[in-house]
C-alpha positions as CSV (number, residue, x, y, z in Angstrom):
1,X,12.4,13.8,11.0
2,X,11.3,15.1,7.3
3,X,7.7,13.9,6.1
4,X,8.7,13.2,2.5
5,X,6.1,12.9,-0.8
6,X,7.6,8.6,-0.9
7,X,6.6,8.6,2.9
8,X,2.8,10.3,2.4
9,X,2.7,7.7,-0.8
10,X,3.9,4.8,1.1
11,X,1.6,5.7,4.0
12,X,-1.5,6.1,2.1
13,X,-0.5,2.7,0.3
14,X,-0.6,0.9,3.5
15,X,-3.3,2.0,4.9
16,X,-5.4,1.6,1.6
17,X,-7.4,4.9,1.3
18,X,-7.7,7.1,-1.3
19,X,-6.7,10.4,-1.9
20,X,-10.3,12.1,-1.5
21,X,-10.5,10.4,1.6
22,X,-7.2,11.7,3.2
23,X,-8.3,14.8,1.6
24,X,-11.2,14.4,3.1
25,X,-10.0,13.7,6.7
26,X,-7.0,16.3,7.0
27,X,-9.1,19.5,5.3
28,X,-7.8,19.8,1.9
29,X,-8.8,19.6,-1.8
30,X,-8.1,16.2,-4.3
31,X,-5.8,18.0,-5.7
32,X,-3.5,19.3,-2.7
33,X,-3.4,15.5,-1.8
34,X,-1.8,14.9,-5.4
35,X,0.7,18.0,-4.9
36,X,2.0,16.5,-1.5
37,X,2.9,13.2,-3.4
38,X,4.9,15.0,-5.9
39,X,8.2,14.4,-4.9
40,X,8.7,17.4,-6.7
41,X,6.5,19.3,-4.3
42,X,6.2,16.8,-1.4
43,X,4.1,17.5,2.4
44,X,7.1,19.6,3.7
45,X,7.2,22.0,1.2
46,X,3.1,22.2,1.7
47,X,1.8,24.6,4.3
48,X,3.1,23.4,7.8
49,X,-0.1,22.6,9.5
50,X,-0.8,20.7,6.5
51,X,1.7,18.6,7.0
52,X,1.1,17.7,10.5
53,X,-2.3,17.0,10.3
54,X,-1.9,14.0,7.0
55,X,1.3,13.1,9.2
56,X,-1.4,13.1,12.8
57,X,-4.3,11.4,10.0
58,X,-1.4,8.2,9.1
59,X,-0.4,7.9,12.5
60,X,-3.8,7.7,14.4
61,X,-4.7,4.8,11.7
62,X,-1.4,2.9,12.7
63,X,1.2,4.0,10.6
64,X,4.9,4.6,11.7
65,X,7.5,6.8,10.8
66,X,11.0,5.4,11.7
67,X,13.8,7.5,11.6
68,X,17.1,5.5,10.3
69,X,19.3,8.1,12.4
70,X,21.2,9.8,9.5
71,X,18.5,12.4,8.7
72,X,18.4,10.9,5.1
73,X,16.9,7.8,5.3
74,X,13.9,7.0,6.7
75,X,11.3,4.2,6.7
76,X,7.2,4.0,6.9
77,X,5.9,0.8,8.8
78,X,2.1,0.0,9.7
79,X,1.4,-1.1,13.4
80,X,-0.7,-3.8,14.2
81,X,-3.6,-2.9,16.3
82,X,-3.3,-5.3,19.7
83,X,-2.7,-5.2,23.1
84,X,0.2,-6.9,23.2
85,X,2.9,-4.3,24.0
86,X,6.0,-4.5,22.2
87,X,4.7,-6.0,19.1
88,X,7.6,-5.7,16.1
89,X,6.2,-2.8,13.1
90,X,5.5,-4.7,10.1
91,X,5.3,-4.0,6.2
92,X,8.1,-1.7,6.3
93,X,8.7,0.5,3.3
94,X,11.7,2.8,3.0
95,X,11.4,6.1,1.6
């Protein structure tokens, strides 16, 4: 599944954090957190690694990336953090 610039957006959104702090937490300047939301530039057309680790950052702070199954759409949801196993994703946003 793509990690697009509306998915990094919508991500960072939900979880409420700046850019200097995902900057901060995934190794990279301000600015290179302003790039990736371009959708003109976006994280996949960033370095790889890059990439992965604001895509590993979202995830390990609940966030979910849902693929819709075509390729082309996709969706970002944040997890709620309990035990309880099976618990539905909420505040979905598509990308």
């Amino acid at each position: 599944m793509n990690f697009t610039a509306a998915q990094f957006r919508a991500s960072r959104a939900l979880i409420g954090v700046s850019q200097a702090k995902v900057a901060e937490a995934i190794g990279v300047s301000e600015q290179t957190v302003k790039r990736m939301e371009k959708d003109a530039i976006g994280p996949m057309k960033s370095q790889a690694e890059t990439a992965i680790r604001a895509r590993d950052y979202f995830e390990g702070l609940g966030v979910v990336f849902m693929d819709e199954g075509n390729g082309f759409r996709s969706a970002v949801g944040l997890r709620i953090e309990t035990d309880e196993p099976g618990l539905p994703v909420v505040g979905r946003v598509s990308a």
